[in-house]
N, C-alpha and C positions, 0 to 999 in steps of 0.2 A: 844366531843372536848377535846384537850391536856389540862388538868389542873395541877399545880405545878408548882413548879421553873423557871425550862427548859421548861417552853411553847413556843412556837416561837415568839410568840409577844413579850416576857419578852425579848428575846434574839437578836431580832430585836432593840430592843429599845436602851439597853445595849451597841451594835454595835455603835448604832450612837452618842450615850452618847462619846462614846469612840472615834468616825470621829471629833468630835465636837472638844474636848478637844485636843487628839494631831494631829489629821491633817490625811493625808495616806500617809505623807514620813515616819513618825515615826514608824507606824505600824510593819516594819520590823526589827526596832531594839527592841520594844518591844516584839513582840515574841521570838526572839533571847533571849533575856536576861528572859523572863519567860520559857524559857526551860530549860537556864542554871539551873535557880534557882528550877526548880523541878530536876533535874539532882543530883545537889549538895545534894536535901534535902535526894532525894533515899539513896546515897552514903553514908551522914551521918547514914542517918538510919541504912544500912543494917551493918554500921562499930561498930555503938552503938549494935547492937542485936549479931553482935560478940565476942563485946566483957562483953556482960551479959553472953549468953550462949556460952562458946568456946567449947563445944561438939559436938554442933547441926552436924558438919562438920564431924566429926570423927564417927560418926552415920551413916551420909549419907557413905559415904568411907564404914563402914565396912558391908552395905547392899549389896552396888553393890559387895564387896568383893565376900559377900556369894552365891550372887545370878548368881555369875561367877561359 
């Protein structure tokens, strides 16, 4: 049997937790809007990690340079 977190029962449950509270018209703008929000976070992130390391880029570039 699936043990952890993500069992399906766990996830079953969850589901309805979540029918219960905002309904099935909502449904759709909550994914929308938890997309966006993973969306934005990547974004942040990847702009934060550029601008720690602003190399990393100039690295990749002069790989493929050589490897042309």
């Amino acid at each position: 049997m699936i043990e952890g977190l993500f069992s399906p029962m766990h996830l079953i449950l969850v589901l309805a937790i979540v029918m219960i509270i905002f309904g099935p018209g909502k449904l759709p703008e909550l994914g929308n809007a938890l997309g966006k929000a993973v969306q934005g976070f990547k974004n942040a992130a990847s702009e934060a990690e550029k601008s720690v390391n602003p190399t990393t880029e100039t690295k990749t570039e002069t790989k493929t340079i050589a490897h042309q």
